[in-house]
C-alpha positions as semicolon CSV with decimal commas, in nm:
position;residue;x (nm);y (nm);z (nm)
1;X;3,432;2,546;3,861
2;X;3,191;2,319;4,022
3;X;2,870;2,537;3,843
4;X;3,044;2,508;3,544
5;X;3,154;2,103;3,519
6;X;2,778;2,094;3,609
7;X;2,611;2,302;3,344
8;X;2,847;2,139;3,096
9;X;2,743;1,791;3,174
10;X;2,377;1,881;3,150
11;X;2,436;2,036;2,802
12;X;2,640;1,746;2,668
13;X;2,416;1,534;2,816
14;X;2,079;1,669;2,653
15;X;2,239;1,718;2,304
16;X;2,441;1,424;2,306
17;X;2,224;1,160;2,047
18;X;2,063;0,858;2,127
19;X;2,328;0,573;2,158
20;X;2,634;0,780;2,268
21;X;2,841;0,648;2,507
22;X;2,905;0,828;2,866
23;X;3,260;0,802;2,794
24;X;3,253;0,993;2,501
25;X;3,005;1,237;2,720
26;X;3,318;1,275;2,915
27;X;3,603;1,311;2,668
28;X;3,429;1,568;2,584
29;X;3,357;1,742;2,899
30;X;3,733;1,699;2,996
31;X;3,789;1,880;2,605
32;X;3,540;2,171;2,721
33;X;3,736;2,211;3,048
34;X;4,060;2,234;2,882
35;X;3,978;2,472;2,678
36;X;3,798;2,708;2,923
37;X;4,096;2,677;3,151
38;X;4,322;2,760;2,889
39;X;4,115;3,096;2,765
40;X;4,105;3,203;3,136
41;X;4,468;3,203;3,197
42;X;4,528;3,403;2,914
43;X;4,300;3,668;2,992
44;X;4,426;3,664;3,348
45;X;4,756;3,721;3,204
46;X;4,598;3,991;2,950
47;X;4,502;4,167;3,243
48;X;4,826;4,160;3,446
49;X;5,022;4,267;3,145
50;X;4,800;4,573;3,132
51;X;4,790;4,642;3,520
52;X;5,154;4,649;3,482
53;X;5,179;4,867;3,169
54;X;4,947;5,121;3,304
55;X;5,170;5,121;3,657
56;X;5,512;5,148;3,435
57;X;5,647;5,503;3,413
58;X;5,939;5,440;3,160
59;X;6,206;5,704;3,061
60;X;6,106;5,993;2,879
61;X;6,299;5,901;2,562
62;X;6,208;5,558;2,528
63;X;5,829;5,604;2,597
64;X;5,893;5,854;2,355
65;X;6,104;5,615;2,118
66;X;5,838;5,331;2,154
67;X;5,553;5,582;2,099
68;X;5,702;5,685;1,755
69;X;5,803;5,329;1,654
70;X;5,434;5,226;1,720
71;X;5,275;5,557;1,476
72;X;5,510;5,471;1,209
73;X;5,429;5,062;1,217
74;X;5,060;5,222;1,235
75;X;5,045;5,460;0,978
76;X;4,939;5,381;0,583
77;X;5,057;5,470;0,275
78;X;4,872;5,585;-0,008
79;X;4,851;5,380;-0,331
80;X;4,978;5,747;-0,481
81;X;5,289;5,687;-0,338
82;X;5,348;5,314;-0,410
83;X;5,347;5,136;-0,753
84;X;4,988;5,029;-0,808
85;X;5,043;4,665;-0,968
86;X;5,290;4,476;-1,138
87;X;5,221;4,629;-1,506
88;X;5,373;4,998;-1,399
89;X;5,660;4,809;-1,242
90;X;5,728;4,608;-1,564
91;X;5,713;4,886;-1,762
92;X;5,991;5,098;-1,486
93;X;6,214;4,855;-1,526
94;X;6,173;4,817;-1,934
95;X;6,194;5,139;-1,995
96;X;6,487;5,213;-1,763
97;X;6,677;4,928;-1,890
98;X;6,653;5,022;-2,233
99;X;6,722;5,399;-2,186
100;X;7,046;5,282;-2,036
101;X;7,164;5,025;-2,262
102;X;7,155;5,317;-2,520
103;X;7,277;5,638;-2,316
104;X;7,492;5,506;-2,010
105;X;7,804;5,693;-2,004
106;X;8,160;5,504;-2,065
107;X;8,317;5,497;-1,710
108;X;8,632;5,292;-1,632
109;X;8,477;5,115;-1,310
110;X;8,205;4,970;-1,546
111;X;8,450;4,878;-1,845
112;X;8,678;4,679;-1,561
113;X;8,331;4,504;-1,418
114;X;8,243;4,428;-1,808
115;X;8,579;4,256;-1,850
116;X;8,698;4,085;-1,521
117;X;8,564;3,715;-1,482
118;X;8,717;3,683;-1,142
119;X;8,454;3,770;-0,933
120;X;8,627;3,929;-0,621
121;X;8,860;4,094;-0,814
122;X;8,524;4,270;-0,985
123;X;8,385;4,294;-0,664
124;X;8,710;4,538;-0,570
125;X;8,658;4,725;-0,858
126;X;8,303;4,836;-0,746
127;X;8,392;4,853;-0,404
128;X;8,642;5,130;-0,486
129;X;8,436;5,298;-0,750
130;X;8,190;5,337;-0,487
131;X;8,393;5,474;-0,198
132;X;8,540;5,729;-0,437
133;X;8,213;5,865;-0,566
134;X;8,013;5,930;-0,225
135;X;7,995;6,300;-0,202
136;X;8,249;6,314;-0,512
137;X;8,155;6,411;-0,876
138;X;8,244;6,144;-1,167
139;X;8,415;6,402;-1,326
140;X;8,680;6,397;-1,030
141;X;8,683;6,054;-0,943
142;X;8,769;5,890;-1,325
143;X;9,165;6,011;-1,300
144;X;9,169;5,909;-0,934
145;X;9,022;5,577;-1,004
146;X;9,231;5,506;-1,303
147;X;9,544;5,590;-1,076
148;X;9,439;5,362;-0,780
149;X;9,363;5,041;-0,997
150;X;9,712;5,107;-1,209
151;X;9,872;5,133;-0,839
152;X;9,703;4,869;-0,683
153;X;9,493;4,633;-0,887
154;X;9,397;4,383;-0,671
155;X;9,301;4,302;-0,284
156;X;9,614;4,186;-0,186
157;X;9,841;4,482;-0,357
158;X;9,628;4,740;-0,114
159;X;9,637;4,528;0,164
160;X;10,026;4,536;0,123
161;X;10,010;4,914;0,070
162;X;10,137;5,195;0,356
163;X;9,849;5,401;0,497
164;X;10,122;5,650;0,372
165;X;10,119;5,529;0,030
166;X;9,704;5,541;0,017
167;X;9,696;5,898;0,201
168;X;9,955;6,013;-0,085
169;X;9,707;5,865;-0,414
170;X;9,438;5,948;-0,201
171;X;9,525;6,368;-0,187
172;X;9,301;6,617;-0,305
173;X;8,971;6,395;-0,281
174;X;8,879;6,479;0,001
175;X;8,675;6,284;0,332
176;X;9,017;6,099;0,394
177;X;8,854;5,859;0,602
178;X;8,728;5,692;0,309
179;X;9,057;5,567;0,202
180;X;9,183;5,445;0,540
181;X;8,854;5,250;0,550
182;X;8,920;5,119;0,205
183;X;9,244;4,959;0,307
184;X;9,106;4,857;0,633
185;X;8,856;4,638;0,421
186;X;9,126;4,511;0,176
187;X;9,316;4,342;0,479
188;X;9,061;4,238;0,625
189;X;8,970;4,047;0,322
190;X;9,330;3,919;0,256
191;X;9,404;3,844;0,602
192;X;9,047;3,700;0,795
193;X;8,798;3,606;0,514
194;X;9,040;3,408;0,299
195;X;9,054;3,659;-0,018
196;X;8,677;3,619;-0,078
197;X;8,468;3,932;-0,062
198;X;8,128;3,855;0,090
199;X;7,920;3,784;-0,154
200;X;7,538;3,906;0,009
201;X;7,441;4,243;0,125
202;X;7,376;4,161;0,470
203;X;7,775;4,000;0,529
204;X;7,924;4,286;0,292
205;X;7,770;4,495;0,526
206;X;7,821;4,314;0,871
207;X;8,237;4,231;0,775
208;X;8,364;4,546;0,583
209;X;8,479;4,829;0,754
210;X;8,340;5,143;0,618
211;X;8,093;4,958;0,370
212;X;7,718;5,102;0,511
213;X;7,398;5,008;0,308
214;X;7,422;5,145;0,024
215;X;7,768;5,054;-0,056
216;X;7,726;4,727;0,027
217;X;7,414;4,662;-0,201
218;X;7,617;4,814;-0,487
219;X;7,850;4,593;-0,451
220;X;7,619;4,252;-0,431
221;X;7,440;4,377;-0,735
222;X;7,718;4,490;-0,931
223;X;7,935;4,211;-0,921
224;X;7,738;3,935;-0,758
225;X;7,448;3,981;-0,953
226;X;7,222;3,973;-0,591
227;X;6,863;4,039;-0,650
228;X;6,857;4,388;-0,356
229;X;6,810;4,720;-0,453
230;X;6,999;5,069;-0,344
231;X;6,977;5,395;-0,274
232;X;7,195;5,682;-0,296
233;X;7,121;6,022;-0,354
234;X;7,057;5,993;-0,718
235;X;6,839;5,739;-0,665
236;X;6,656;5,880;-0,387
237;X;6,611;6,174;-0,589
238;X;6,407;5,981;-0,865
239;X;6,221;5,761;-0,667
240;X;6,128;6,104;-0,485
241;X;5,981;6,245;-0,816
242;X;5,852;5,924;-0,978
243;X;5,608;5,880;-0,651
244;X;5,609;6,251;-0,559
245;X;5,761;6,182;-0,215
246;X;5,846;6,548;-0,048
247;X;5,869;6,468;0,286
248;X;6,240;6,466;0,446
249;X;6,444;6,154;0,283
250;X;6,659;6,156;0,591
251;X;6,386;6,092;0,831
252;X;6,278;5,729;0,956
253;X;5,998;5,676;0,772
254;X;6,037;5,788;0,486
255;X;6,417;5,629;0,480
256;X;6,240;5,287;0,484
257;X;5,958;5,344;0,244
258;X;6,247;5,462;-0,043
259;X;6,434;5,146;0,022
260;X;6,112;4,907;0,006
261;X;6,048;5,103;-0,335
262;X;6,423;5,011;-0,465
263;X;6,367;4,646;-0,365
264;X;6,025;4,647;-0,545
265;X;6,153;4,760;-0,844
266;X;6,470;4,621;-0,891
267;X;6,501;4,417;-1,221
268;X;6,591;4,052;-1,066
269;X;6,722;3,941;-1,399
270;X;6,976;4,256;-1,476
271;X;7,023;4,404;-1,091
272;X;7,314;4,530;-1,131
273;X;7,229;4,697;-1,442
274;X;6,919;4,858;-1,300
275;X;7,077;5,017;-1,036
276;X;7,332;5,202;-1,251
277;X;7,051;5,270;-1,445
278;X;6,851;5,426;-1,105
279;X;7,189;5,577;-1,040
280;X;7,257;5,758;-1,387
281;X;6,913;5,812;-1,456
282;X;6,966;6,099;-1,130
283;X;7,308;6,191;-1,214
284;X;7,258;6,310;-1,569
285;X;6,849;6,355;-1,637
286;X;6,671;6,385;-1,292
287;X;6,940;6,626;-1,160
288;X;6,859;6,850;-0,877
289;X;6,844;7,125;-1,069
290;X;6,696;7,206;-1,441
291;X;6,587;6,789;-1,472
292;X;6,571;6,699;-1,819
293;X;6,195;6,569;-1,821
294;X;6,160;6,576;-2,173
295;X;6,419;6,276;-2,215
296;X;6,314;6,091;-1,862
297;X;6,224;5,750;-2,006
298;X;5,969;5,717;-1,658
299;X;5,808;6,009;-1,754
300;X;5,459;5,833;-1,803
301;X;5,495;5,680;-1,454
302;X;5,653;6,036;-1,294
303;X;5,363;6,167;-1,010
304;X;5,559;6,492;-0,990
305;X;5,563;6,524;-1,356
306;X;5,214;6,458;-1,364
307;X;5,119;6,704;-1,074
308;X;5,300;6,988;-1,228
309;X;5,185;6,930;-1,583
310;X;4,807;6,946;-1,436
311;X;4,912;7,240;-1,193
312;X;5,017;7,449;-1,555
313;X;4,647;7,341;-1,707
314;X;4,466;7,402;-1,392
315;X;4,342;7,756;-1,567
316;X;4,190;7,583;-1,837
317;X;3,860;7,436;-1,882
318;X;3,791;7,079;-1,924
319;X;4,123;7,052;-1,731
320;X;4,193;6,686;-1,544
321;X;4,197;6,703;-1,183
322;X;4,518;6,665;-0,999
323;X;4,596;6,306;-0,837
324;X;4,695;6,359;-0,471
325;X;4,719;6,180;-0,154
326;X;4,361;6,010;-0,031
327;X;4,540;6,093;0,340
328;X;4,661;6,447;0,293
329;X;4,412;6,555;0,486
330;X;4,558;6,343;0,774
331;X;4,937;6,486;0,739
332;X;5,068;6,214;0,510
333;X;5,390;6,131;0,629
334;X;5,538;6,125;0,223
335;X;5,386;6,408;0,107
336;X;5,500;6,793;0,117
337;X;5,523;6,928;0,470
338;X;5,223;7,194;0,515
339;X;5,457;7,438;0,599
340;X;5,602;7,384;0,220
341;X;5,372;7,341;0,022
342;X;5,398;7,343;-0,389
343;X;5,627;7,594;-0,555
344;X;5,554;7,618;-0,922
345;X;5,839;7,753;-1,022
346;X;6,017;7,443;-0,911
347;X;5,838;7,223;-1,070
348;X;5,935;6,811;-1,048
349;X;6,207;7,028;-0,830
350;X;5,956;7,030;-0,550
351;X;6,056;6,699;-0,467
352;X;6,223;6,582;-0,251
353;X;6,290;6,894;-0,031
354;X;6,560;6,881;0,118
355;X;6,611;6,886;0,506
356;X;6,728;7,181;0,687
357;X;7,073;7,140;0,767
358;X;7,272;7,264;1,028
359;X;7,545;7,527;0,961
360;X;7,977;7,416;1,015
361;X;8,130;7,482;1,353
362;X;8,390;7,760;1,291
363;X;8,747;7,669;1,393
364;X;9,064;7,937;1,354
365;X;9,388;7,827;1,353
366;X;9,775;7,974;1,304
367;X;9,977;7,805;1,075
368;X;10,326;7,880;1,014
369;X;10,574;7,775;0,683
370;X;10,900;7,734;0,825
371;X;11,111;7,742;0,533
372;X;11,503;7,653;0,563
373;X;11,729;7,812;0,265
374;X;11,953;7,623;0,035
375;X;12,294;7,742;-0,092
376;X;12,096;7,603;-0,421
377;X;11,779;7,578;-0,509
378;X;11,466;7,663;-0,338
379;X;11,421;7,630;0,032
380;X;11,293;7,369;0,220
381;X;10,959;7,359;0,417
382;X;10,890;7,142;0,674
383;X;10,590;6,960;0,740
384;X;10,420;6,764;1,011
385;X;10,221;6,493;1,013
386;X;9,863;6,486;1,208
387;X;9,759;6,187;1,448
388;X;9,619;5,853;1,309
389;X;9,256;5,987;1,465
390;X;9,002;6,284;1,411
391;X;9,000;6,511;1,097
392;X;9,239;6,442;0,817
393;X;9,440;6,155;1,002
394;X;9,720;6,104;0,916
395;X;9,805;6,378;0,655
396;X;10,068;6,630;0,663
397;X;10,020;7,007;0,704
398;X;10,241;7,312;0,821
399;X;10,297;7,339;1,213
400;X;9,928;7,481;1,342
401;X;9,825;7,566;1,685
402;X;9,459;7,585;1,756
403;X;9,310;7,938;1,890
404;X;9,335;7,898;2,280
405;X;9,129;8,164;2,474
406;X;9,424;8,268;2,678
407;X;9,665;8,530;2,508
408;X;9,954;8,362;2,727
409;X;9,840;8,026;2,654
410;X;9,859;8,110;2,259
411;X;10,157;8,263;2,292
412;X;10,299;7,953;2,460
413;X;10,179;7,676;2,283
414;X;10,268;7,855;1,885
415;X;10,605;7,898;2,034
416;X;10,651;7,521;2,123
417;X;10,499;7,395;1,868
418;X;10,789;7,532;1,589
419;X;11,056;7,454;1,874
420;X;10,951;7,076;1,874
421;X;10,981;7,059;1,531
422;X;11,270;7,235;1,400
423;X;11,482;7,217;1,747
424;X;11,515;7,583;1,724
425;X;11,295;7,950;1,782
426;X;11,254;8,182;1,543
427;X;11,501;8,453;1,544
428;X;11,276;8,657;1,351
429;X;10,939;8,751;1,394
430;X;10,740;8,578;1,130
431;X;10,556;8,754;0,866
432;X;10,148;8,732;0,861
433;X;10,060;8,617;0,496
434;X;9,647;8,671;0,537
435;X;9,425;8,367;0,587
436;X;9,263;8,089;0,404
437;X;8,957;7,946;0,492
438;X;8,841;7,583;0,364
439;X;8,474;7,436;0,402
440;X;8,466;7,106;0,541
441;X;8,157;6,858;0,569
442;X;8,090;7,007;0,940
443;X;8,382;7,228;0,999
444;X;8,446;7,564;0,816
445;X;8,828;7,640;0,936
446;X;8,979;7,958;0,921
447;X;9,396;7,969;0,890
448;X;9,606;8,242;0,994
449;X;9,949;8,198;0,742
450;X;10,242;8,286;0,867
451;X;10,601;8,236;0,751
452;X;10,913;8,198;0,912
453;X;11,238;8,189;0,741
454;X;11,506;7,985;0,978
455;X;11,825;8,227;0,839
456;X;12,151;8,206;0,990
457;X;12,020;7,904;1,196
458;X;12,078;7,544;1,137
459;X;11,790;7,308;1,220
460;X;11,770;6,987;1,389
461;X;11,877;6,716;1,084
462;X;11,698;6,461;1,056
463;X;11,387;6,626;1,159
464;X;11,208;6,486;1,415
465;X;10,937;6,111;1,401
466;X;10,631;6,291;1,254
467;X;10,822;6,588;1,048
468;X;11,050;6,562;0,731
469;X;11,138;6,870;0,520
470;X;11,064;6,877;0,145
471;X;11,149;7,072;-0,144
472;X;10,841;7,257;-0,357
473;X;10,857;6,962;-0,588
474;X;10,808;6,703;-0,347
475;X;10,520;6,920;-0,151
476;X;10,283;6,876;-0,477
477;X;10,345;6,488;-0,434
478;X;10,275;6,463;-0,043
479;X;9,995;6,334;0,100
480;X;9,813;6,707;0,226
481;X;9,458;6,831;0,201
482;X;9,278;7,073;-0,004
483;X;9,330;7,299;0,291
484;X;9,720;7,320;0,300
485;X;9,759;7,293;-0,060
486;X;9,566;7,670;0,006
487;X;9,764;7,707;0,233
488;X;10,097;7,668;0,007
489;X;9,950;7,823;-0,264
490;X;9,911;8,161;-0,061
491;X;10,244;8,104;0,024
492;X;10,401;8,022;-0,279
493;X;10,231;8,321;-0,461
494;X;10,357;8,564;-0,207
495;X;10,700;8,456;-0,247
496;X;10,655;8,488;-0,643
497;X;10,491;8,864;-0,539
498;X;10,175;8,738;-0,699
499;X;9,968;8,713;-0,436
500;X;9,610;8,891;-0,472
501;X;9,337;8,935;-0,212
502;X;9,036;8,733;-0,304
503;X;8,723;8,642;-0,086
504;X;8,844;8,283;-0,020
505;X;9,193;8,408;0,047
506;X;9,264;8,686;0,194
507;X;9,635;8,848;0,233
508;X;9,721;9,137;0,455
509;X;9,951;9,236;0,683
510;X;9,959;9,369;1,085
511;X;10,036;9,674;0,956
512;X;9,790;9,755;0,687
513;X;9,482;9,694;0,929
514;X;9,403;10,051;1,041
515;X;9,120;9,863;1,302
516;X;9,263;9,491;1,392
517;X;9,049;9,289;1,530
518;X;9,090;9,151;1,853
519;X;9,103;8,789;1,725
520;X;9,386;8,931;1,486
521;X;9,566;9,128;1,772
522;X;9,626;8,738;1,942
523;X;9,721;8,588;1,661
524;X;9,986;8,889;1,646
525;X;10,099;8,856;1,960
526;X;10,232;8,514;1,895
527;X;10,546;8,630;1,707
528;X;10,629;8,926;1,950
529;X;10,984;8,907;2,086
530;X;10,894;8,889;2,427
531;X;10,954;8,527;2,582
532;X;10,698;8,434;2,802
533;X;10,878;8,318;3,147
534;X;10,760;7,966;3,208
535;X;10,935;7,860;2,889
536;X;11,241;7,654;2,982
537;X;11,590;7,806;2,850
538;X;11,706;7,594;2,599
539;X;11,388;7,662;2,417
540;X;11,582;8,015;2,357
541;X;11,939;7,890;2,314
């Protein structure tokens, strides 16, 4: 330091001009020390933040985790997948605007928006609309929508509602979750936040139950008028196409570049607007299939309308050349995977592709319709209802067991199961209907029907917390899936002597199958006479 104060002082000292003070010589030295302090702390600390990086050995995954995180903060996009200035933008947003004022389709979520001033009470009309429709078709959700806002029209009438009551409205729709969450939201509303809805994004988001991303920036734009785009599969879909995008949506990346496109191009004065447009532009022109290019008013500004049109002319002479990614040659992270590259029979269909998925876990079960005759009328079935957790919570279905991998074990639990419920075992053996199997999101579930007819018997009356019996009339009004409505129907046509094999429902008997499988041999040897010994007595009195 010594050398240094030295040297300094000489060179202030010769370049200082004629007439300067030594005390401003030595403001200035004690300036240049400073500073050179200052710069060699910070590369002493430089270099101990590096010793210690290179000496780290973190995990596995989150080197791995902060290796990816750094490549995608690294990597560059290519103006041919962005929106080049603000003239094409402009003209999206025109053009989309005005194709929708003109074509949008009459739905009765946008008609109650159009007309309701109060602005939570629009706010719940979106928010419903929108939880109906994921994975759901318009065409399906319109009579269930019109039901719910006739039943409940407000916040505070769902938050005074019976998860019962909402399970019931709610049957048939399917992803039963949705509604619970729904109602969850509504009292949280009503009882925490005052009656106000959240009026951003971000707090719609953070405060709901069940309200993700997309849903929430539906509803900020919708009824709140909040400047924030969305993106949901229809929209993912065009903004896929318009900046031929065919990498996989669902990844990271690629996740995050779609949404900073919706946010770029959402129309700040009409946001709502424009994302219905976005939205219905997908659902009725851009579909997945068979897009209706011809009446896409983004066709001009459509990459993968542009790329196939030049892919058709690329026999001709004078032909243009075909626009493409400056960094395909580096494995764009937008563009079509290598391993898939351009199918020209699919046309603006190329994009996006769509991510490999993984196939439903198969589940079998038995199910058995204990019916209980009437001196009038039809009988009686009785049904039970599932626990408040897992899949379809807290619906109603016919006693099941789940396929154990112990013969004894299945044998047991079947037989408990219907004494639990109607206080009483089967005198006779019950008769194997076929099977039904239903596709859920992740689950494809195969039943076993069986029915059992409780003659000359009197069951417990009441039934049981958790079971009622019900006429046929009241079945169609309970709140049961798709899958035991199959279930019933199987049933009920079999009782009619209308039942007919088909390849979703199958009917057969034990003794039609010249080869039964062993799977079926199990589920037969639920109903045989024999009592296993470890079941108490009065389960046979």
């Amino acid at each position: 330091m010594e050398v240094i104060v030295s040297a300094s002082w000489s060179h202030l000292h010769s370049k200082a001009p004629p007439g300067v003070e030594r005390t401003v010589i030595m403001k200035r030295l004690r300036a240049s020390i400073r500073s050179h302090r200052k710069l060699s702390t910070n590369h002493e600390r430089r270099k101990k933040c590096a010793l210690s990086s290179s000496q780290a050995k973190p995990s596995a995954p989150a080197g791995r985790a902060k290796q990816k995180g750094e490549e995608l903060l690294q990597t560059s996009v290519s103006p041919y997948h962005l929106f080049r200035d603000m003239a094409d933008v402009e003209t999206f947003r025109r053009t989309l605007l005005s194709w929708y004022d003109q074509e949008k389709r009459d739905l009765p979520w946008r008609r109650w928006v159009e007309e309701e001033a109060d602005l939570d009470r629009r706010a719940y009309a979106v928010w419903v609309s929108e939880v109906m429709l994921q994975q759901t078709q318009v065409a399906t959700v319109i009579d269930y929508y019109n039901r719910w806002m006739q039943k409940w029209p407000t916040l505070q009438d769902l938050a005074s509602a019976s998860l019962e009551e909402v399970n019931q409205l709610w049957s048939g729709l399917g992803y039963y979750s949705r509604g619970r969450r729904l109602q969850e939201g509504a009292r949280k509303v009503v009882e925490e936040l005052g009656g106000h809805v959240p009026r951003t994004a971000d707090t719609l988001q953070q405060l709901l139950p069940g309200v993700g991303r997309y849903t929430a920036g539906a509803i900020a734009s919708i009824a709140f008028g909040q400047v924030t785009g969305v993106v949901d599969g229809n929209v993912l879909r065009v903004l896929c196409r318009v900046r031929a995008i065919g990498a996989d949506p669902s990844s990271t990346f690629v996740s995050h570049h779609l949404w900073s496109l919706a946010h770029q191009l959402v129309d700040p004065a009409r946001p709502g607007d424009f994302n219905q447009a976005a939205m219905e532009l997908g659902a009725t022109v851009c579909t997945p299939q068979h897009p209706l290019c011809s009446q896409c008013p983004v066709q001009s500004l459509c990459q993968a309308y542009q790329r196939m049109e030049c892919k058709q002319l690329v026999a001709l002479p004078g032909s243009p050349d075909i626009e493409e990614c400056a960094l395909k040659t580096r494995q764009c992270q937008l563009c079509l995977p290598p391993t898939k590259p351009w199918d020209p029979t699919l046309g603006v269909a190329n994009f996006p592709r769509k991510a490999s998925r993984r196939p439903p876990r198969e589940e079998h079960s038995a199910t058995c319709v204990l019916e209980q005759p009437r001196a009038t009328g039809g009988p009686l079935i009785l049904l039970v209802q599932r626990s408040n957790s897992g899949l379809l919570a807290g619906l109603w279905e016919f006693p099941s067991v789940a396929l154990e991998p112990s013969e004894e074990q299945q044998h047991k639990a079947l037989l408990q199961e219907l004494q639990s419920w109607s206080g009483l075992l089967p005198a006779t053996r019950p008769q194997h209907l076929g099977e039904v199997t239903h596709a859920f999101s992740h689950i494809k579930l195969t039943y076993q029907v069986y029915r059992v007819t409780l003659e000359g018997q009197t069951p417990v009356t009441p039934a049981p917390p958790g079971a009622r019996w019900l006429t046929w009339e009241e079945f169609h009004t309970a709140a049961v899936s798709t899958a035991v409505k199959k279930v019933f129907r199987m049933y009920e046509d079999h009782r009619r002597g209308t039942c007919k094999g088909s390849k979703r429902s199958r009917v057969s008997t034990p003794s039609s199958r010249k080869k039964p499988s062993r799977g079926q041999q199990i589920l037969d040897s639920f109903f045989q006479p024999h009592i296993p010994s470890d079941i108490p007595n009065s389960m046979t009195q």
